[in-house]
C-alpha positions as CSV (number, residue, x, y, z in Angstrom):
1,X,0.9,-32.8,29.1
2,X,1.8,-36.2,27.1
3,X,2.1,-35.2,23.8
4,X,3.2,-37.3,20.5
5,X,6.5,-36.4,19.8
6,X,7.3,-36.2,16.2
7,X,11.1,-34.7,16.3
8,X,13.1,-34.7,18.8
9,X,16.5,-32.5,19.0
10,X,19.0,-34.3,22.0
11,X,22.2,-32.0,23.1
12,X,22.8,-30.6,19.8
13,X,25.8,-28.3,19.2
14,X,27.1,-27.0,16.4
15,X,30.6,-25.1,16.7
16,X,32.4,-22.8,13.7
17,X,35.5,-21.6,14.0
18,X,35.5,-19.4,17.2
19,X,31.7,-19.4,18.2
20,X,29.2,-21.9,19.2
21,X,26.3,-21.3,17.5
22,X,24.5,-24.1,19.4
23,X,25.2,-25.1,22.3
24,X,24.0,-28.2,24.0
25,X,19.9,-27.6,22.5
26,X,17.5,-30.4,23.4
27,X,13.3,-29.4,23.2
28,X,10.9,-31.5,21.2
29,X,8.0,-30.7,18.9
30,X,4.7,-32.7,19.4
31,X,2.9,-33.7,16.2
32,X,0.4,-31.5,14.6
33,X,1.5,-28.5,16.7
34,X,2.6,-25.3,15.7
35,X,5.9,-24.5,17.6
36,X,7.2,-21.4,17.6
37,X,11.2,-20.8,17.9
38,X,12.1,-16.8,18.9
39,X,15.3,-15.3,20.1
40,X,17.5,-12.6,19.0
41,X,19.7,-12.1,15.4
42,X,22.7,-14.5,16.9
43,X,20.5,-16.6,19.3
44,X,21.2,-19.4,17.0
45,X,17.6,-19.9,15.6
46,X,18.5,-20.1,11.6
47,X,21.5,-22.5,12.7
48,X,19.3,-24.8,14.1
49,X,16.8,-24.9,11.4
50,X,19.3,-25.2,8.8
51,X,20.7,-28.5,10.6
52,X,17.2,-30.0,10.4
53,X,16.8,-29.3,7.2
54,X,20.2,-30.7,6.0
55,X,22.0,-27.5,4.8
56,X,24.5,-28.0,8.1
57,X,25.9,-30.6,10.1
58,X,26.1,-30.6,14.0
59,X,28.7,-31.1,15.4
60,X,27.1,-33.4,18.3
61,X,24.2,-34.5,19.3
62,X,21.1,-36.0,17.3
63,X,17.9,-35.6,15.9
64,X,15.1,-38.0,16.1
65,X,12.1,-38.6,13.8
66,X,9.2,-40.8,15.0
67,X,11.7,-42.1,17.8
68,X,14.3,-42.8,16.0
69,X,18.3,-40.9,15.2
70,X,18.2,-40.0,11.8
71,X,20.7,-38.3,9.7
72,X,19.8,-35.6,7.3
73,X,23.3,-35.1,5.5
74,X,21.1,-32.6,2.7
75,X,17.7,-31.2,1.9
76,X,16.9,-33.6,-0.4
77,X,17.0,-36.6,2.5
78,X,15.4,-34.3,4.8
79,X,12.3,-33.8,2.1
80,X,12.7,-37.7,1.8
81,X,11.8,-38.3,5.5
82,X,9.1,-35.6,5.7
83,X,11.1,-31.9,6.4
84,X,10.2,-29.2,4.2
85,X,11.5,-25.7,4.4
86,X,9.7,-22.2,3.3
87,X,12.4,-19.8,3.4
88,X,12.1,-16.3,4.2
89,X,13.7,-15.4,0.9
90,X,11.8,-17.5,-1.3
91,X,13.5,-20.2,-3.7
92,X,11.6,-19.9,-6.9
93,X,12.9,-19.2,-10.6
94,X,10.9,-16.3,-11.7
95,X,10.5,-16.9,-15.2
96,X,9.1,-20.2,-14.4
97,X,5.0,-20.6,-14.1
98,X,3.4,-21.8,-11.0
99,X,3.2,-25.1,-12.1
100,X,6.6,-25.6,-13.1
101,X,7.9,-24.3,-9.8
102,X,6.0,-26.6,-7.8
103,X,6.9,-29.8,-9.0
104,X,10.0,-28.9,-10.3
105,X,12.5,-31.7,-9.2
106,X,9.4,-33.3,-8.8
107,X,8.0,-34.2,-12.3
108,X,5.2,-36.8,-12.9
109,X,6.5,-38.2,-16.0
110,X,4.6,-40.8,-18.9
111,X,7.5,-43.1,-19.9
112,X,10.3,-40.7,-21.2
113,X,7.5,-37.0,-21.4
114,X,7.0,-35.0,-18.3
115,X,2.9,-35.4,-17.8
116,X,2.1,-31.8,-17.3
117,X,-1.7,-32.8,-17.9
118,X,-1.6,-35.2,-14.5
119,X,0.4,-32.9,-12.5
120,X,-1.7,-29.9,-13.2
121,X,-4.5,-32.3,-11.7
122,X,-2.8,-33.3,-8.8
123,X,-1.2,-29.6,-8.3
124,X,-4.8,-28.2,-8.2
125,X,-6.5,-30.9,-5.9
126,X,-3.7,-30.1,-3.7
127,X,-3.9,-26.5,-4.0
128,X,-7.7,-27.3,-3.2
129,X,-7.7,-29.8,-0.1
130,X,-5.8,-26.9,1.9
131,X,-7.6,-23.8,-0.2
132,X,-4.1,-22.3,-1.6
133,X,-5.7,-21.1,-4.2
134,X,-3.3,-20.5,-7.4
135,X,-2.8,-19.9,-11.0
136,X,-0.7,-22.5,-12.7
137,X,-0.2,-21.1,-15.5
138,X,1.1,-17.5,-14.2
139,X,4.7,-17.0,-14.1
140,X,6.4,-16.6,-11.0
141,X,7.5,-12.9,-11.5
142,X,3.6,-11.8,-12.3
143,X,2.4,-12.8,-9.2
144,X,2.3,-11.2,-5.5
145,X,4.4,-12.3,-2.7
146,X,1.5,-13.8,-0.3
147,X,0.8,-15.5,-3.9
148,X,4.6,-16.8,-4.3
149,X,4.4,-17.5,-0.3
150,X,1.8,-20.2,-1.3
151,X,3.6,-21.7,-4.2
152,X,6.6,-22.3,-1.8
153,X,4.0,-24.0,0.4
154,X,2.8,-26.2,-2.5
155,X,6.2,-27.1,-3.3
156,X,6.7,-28.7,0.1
157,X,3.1,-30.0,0.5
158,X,3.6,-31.6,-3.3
159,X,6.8,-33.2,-1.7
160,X,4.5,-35.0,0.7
161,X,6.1,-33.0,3.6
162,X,5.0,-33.5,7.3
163,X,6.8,-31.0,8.9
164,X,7.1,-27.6,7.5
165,X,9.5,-24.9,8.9
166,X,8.8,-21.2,8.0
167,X,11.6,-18.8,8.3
168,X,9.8,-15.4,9.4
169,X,7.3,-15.9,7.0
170,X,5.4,-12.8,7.4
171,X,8.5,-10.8,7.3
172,X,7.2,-8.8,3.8
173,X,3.6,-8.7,4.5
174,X,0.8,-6.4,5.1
175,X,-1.8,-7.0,8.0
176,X,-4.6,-8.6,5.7
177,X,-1.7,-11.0,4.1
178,X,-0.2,-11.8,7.8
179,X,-4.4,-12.9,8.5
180,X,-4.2,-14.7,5.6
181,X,-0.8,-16.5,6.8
182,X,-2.4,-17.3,10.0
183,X,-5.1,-18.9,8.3
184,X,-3.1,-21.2,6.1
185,X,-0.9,-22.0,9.4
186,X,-4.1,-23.3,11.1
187,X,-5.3,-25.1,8.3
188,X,-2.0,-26.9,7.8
189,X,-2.3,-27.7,11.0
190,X,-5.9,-28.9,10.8
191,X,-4.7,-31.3,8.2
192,X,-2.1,-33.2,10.8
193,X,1.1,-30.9,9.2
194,X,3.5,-30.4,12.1
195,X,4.5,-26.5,11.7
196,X,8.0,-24.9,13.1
197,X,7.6,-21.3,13.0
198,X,10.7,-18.7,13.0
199,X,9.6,-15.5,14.4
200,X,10.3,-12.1,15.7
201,X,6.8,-10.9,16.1
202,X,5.8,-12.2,19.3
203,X,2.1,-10.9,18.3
204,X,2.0,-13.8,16.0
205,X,3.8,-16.0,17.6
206,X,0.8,-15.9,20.4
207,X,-1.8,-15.6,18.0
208,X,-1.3,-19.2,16.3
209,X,1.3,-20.9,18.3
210,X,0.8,-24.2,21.2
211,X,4.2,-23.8,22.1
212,X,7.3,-21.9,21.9
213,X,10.6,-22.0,22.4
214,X,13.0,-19.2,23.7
215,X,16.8,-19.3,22.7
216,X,19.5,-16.6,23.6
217,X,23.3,-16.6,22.7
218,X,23.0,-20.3,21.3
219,X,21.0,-22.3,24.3
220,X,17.6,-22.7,24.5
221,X,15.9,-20.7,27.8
222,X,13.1,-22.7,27.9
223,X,9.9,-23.9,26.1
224,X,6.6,-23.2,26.9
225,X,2.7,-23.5,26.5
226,X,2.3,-20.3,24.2
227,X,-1.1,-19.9,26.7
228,X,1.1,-19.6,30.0
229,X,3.3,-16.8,28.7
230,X,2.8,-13.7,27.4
231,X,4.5,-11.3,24.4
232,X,6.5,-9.3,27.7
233,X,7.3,-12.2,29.0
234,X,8.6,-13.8,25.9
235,X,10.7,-10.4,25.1
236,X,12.2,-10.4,28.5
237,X,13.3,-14.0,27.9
238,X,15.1,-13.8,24.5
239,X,17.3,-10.5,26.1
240,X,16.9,-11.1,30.1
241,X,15.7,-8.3,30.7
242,X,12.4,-6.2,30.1
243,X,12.7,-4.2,26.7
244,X,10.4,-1.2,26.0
245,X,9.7,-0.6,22.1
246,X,8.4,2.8,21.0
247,X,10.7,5.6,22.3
248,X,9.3,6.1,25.8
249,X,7.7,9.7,26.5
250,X,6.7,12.0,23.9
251,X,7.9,16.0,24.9
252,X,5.3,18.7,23.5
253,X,7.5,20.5,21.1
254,X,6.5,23.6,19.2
255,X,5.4,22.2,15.8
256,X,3.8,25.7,14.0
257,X,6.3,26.1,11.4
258,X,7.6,23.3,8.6
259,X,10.7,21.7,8.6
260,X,10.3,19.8,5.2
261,X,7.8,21.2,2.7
262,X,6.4,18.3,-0.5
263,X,4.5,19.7,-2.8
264,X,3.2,18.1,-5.9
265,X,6.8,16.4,-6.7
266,X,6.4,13.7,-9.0
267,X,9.6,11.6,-10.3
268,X,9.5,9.1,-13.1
269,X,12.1,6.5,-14.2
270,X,12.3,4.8,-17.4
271,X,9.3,6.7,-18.9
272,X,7.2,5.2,-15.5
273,X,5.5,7.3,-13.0
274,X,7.1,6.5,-9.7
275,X,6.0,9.0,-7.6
276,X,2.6,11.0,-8.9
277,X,2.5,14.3,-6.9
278,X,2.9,13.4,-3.9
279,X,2.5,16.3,-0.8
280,X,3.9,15.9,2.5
281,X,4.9,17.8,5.3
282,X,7.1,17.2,8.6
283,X,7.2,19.9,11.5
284,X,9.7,20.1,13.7
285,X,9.5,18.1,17.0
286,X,7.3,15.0,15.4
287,X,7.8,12.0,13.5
288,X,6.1,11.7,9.9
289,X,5.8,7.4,9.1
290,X,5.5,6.8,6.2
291,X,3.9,3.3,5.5
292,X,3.1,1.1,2.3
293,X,3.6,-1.9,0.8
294,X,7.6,-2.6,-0.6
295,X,8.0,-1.1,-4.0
296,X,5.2,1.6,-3.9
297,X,7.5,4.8,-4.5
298,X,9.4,4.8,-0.9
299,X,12.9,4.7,-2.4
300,X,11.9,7.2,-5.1
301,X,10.6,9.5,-2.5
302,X,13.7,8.9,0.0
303,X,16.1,10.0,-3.1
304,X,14.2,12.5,-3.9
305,X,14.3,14.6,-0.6
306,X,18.2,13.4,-0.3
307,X,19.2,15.0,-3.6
308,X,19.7,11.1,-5.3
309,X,17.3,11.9,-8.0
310,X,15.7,15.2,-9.0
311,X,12.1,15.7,-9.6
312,X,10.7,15.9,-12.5
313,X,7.5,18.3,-11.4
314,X,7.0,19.7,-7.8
315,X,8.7,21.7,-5.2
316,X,10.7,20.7,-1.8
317,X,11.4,22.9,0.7
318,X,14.2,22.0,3.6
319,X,13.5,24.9,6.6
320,X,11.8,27.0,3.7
321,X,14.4,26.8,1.1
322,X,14.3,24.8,-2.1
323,X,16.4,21.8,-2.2
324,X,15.0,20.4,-5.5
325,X,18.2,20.8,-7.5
326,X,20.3,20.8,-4.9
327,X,23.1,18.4,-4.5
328,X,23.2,15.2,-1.6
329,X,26.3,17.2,-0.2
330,X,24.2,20.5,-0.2
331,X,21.3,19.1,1.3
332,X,23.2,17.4,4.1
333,X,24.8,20.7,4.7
334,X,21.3,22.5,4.8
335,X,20.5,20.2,7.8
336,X,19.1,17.2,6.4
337,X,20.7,13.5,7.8
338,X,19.9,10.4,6.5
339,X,20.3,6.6,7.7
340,X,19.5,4.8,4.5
341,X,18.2,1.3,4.2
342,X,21.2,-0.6,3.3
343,X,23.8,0.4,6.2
344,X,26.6,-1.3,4.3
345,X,26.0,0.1,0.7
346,X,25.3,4.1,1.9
347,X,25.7,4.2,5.3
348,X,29.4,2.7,6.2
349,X,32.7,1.9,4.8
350,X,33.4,-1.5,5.7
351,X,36.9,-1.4,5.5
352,X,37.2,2.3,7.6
353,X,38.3,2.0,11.0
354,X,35.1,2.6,13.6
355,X,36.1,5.9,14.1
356,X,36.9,7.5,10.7
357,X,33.1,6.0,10.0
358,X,31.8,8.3,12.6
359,X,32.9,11.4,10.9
360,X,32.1,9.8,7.1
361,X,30.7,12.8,5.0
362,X,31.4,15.1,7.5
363,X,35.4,15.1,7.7
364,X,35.6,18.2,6.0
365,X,34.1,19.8,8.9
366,X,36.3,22.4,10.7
367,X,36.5,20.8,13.7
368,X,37.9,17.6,12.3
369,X,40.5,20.0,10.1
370,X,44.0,21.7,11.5
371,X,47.0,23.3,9.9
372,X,45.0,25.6,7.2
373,X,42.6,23.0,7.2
374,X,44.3,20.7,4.7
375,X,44.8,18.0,7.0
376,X,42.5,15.9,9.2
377,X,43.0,16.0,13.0
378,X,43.8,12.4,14.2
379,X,43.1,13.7,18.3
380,X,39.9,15.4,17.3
381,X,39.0,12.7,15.3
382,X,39.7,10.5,18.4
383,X,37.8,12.7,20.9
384,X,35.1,12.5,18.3
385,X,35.0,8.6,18.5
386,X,35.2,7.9,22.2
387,X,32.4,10.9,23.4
388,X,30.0,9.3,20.5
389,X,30.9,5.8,21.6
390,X,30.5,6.5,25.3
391,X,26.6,8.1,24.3
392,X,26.0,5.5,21.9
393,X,26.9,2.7,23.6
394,X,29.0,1.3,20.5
395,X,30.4,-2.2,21.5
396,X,33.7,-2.5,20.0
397,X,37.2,-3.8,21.0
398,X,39.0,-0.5,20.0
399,X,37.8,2.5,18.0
400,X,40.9,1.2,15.2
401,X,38.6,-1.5,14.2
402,X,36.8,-2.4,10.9
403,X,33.7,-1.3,10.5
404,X,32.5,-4.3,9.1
405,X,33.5,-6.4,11.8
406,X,30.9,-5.4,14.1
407,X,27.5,-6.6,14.5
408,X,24.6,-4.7,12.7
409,X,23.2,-3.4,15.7
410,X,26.4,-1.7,16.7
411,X,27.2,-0.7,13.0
412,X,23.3,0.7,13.2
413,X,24.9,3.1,16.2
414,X,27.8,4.4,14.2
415,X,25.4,5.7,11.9
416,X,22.9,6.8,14.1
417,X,25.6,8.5,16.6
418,X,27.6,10.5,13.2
419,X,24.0,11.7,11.8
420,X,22.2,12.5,14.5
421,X,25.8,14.4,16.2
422,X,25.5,16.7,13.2
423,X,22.2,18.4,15.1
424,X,20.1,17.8,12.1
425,X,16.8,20.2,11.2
426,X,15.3,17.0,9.4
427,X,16.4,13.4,10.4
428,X,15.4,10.9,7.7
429,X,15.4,7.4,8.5
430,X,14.6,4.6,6.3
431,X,14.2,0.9,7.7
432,X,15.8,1.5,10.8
433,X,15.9,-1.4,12.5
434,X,16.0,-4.0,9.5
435,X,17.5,-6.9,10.8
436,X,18.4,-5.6,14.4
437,X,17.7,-7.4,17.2
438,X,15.1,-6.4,20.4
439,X,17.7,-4.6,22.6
440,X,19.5,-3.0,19.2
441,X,16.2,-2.1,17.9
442,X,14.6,-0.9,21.4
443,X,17.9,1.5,21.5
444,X,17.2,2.9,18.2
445,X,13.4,3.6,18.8
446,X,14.8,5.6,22.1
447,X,17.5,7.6,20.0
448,X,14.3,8.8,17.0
449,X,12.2,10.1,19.8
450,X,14.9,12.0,21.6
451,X,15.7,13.6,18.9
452,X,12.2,14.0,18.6
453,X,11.5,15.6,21.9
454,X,15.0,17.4,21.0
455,X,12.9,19.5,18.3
456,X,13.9,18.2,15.3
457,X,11.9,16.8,12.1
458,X,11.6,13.1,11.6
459,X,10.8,11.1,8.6
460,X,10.6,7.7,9.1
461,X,10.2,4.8,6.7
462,X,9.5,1.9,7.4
463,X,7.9,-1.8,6.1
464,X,7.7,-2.7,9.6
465,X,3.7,-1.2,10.9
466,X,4.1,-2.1,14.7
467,X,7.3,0.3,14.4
468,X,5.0,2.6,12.4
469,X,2.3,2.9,15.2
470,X,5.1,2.6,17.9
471,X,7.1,5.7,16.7
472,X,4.9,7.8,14.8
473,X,2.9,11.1,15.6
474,X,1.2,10.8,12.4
475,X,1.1,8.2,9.0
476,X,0.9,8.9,5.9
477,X,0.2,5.7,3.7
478,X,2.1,5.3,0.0
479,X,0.6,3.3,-2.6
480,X,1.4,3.2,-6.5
481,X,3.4,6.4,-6.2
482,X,0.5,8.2,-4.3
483,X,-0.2,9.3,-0.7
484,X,-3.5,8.1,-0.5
485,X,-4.0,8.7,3.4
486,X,-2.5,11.1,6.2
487,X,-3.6,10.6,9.3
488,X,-2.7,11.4,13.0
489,X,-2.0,8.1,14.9
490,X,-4.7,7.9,17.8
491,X,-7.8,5.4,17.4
492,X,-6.3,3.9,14.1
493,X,-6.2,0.4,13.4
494,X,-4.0,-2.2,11.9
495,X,-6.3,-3.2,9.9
496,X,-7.4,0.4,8.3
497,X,-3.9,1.1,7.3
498,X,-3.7,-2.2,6.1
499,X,-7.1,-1.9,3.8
500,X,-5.2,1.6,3.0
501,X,-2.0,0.2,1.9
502,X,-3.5,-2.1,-0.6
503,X,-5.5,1.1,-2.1
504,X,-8.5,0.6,-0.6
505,X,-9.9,4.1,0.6
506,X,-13.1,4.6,3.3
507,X,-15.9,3.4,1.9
508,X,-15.0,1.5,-1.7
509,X,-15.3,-1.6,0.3
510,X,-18.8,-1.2,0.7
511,X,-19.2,0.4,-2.8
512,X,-17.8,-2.4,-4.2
513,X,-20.1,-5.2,-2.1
């Protein structure tokens, strides 16, 4: 197909000291398409982006715009010839309004007075001609993140940009609001906008993508018509080979008795209800998700059961014994392990070697002990390390390393491989595979249903709701502090837990029409 090509990337490499983050990439984007760019964490995607938009340099190589090589030495010359960037971590000031976030920079000014009046015209007919509809007077911090998604969208649109890259924009947001994205991505489109779309959910990517472009370990694979491939297809091309998400076979476990017992347990911080008696229940041999909107009570309800905070009302029960007032060390002794959300904050210590990490929290176990059990046992310690990095396939150049100098998929295995070798009755897991590539992520989903299958109680957390459906047995949905919904997970749809996780029960819709 002849197409109008509108940028043009010729053998660009970009090399830091000791990788090559790019390596030789050439692919063009036709204008007024949407062209998606997937690959794993480290494929180079970000890299690549951030050298169109100014924020890095190649090292060789060029870019062309409209034909011709152009350099774009910062963002502000890139927004000068037409490149605008929504970043997955927006760019606003939060005590700003709407208005003075969008043209910020960018002010309309009456000899020496900024001409708020006009640009609050020209904000809303903007807002208007491609229905992002907006409050301008709102501050940035009262406002929802689809809402603050489309202010970042203004901003570029206000800047007269004709190609806009989005950097996993639906990252953060619910089914409805990733609909919602969709629809703004088509109407952009519509309106002649050029779109380059950063993406690891290969559902989307299909749904409004003409093209796409595969890149693994810095090189692009190939680029295709998004209507001649499919999401297997593009999965097996960012790892090379085929990757199944979900766990694989589910074991029939006996599941009579409860392994973790919530009843009525509300907490509150700062004279706020976080979590408003909320009852839950996992059973050994099946996985519990646990789904809602960020900010909803999930952390609150996390520390809760780990022994970070105490309830304020309510009851929980570990294997039928109260753990309310219990301490995180108690807890973890009563058979509870946890991989927290931030791996680096509560899960690792950087600066240990890979092998004291995979006894962290447990070293004053006896089998890591000798003498009178006073000292540690460096060869146990060792035997410990190589059998858990043998069954966790934990990549590293020695077992002496840092922590911290591994990737996260591999620093996700030393967590997963020290928690789950402690034979846990309840295994907690909270944003699992946040940041993780497809083959690090594909591994973790496999480890959560053996130990599944294995008998024992999971709790899983996550933002993500294809790993939700993927994993779970059964969902229970959070929202404002409450579980609103529990339900098994057969016949359910995206788009009832998504109707859920804003608050919206069976049957108000209609009330409400």
């Amino acid at each position: 197909m002849n197409r109008d090509n509108i940028i043009e990337l010729r053998h660009i490499t970009k090399v830091f000291p000791a990788i090559v983050a790019n390596d030789d990439i050439s692919f063009a984007v036709g204008r007024g398409e949407i062209h998606a760019i997937v690959g794993e964490n480290g494929a180079g995607k970000s890299t690549l982006m951030n050298m169109m938009y100014g924020l890095l340099q190649p090292t060789s190589g060029e870019i062309l715009l409209e034909g011709k090589p152009v350099k774009i030495e910062t963002s502000t010359k890139a927004l000068a010839l037409g490149l605008g960037m929504v970043h997955q971590h927006f760019m606003l000031v939060q005590d700003f309004t709407v208005l003075q976030n969008i043209i910020l920079g960018s002010e309309i000014t009456k000899g020496m007075v900024m001409d708020y009046g006009e640009a609050r015209r020209r904000v809303m007919e903007l807002s208007e001609t491609y229905d992002l509809r907006i409050d301008p007077d709102k501050k940035v911090r009262e406002i929802s993140v689809p809402m603050q998604q489309r202010v970042e969208i203004l901003k570029v649109l206000w800047r007269k940009a004709q190609i806009i890259i989005f950097d996993e924009p639906t990252a953060v947001l619910t089914p409805q609001e990733i609909d919602e994205f969709c629809q703004i991505a088509l109407r952009l489109k519509e309106q002649g906008k050029t779109l380059l779309f950063i993406s690891h959910k290969l559902n989307e990517v299909m749904r409004i993508s003409d093209r796409v472009t595969v890149m693994r370990l810095g090189k692009v694979v190939c680029t295709k018509e998004t209507s001649q491939t499919s999401e297997k297809d593009l999965a097996h091309l960012m790892v090379g080979r085929d990757v199944v998400l979900g766990g694989g076979q589910r074991t029939p476990v006996d599941a009579s008795r409860q392994v973790l017992e919530i009843r009525e347990v509300s907490v509150s911080s700062g004279g706020i209800k976080k979590l408003d008696h909320i009852s839950l229940d996992v059973h050994p041999g099946e996985i519990l998700g646990v789904i809602g909107i960020d900010g909803n009570g999930q952390d609150e309800l996390v520390n809760a059961i780990c022994g970070k905070v105490h309830p304020s009302q309510g009851e929980i029960l570990l294997d039928g014994v109260s753990i309310r007032d219990k301490s995180i060390k108690e807890i973890k002794e009563m058979g509870l392990a946890t991989v927290y959300e931030d791996r680096h904050k509560d899960g690792l210590v950087l600066k240990y070697s890979v092998q004291d990490n995979l006894i962290l929290g447990y070293q004053d176990h006896p089998q890591f002990l000798r003498g009178k059990k006073l000292f540690l046992n460096p060869k146990a310690i060792k035997n410990n390390a190589q059998r858990l990095q043998k069954a966790f396939d934990i990549r590293c150049g020695s077992l002496d390393v840092f922590a911290g100098t591994l990737s996260g998929g591999n620093q996700q295995k030393i967590i997963l491989a020290r928690e789950v070798s402690a034979k846990p009755k309840l295994l907690m897991v909270v944003q699992p595979t946040r940041g993780l590539d497809m083959g690090a992520i594909e591994f973790v989903h496999d480890k959560v249903v053996e130990q599944r299958n294995a008998g024992c109680g999971v709790l899983l957390f996550s933002l993500e709701l294809d790993e939700i459906l993927q994993l779970s047995d059964r969902i229970a949905v959070i929202h404002n502090g409450k579980i609103i919904k529990t339900l098994d997970n057969q016949s359910v749809t995206r788009q009832q837990i998504g109707r859920y996780m804003l608050g919206v029960l069976d049957g108000e819709e209609e009330a409400s029409e």
